[in-house]
N, C-alpha and C positions, 0 to 999 in steps of 0.2 A: 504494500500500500504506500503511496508516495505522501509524505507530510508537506501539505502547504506552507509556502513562507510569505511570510510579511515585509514587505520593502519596507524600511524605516526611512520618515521625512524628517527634518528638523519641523518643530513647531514653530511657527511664524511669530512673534511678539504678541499680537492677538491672544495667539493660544495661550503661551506664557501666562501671559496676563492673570487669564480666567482660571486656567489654574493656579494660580498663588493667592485669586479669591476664594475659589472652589475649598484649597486646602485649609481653609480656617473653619467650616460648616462643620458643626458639632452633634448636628440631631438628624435625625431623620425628617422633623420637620421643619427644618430649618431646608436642609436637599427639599422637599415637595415644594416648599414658596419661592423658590430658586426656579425650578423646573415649572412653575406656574406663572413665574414675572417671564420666562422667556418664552415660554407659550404664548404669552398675552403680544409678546414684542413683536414676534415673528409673525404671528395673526394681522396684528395692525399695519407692517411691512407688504404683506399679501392685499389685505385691504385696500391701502393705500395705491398699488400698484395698480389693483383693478379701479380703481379709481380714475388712476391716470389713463390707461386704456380707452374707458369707458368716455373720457372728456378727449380724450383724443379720435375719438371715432372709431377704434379698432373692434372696440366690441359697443354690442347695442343688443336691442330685443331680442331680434330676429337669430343673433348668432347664440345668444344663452337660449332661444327654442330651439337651435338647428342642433346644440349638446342633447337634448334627450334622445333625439331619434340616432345618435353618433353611436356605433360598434365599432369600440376600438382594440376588441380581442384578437390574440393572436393567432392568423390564418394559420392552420393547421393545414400539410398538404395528404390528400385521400389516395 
């Protein structure tokens, strides 16, 4: 059986960062309101985004009705 390997990246300063905040989290609930303020972050990111689409013309009605009938499963060949 052949074991996977993992390419190591350096972490970017970013990363750093968040982890030398990360490493002070003492509770577990302290971790859940961590993971619930970047929840919230990332949400509002996505938001905002469609936001911008939405006032730029890219998306409208007609394209959030044209997603329900959209199959985007993967063609399987028979």
């Amino acid at each position: 059986m052949e074991t996977a390997t993992l390419q190591s990246k350096p972490f970017n300063p970013f990363q750093i960062e968040m982890l030398e905040l990360v490493s002070r989290v003492t509770s577990e609930l302290e971790m859940q309101d961590i993971r619930r303020l970047l929840g919230k972050y990332f949400a509002q990111r996505a938001e905002d985004a469609l936001d911008r689409l939405w006032d730029e013309g890219v998306l409208n009605e007609s394209v959030v009705e044209g997603w329900k009938n959209e199959h985007m499963r993967t063609p399987y060949k028979q």
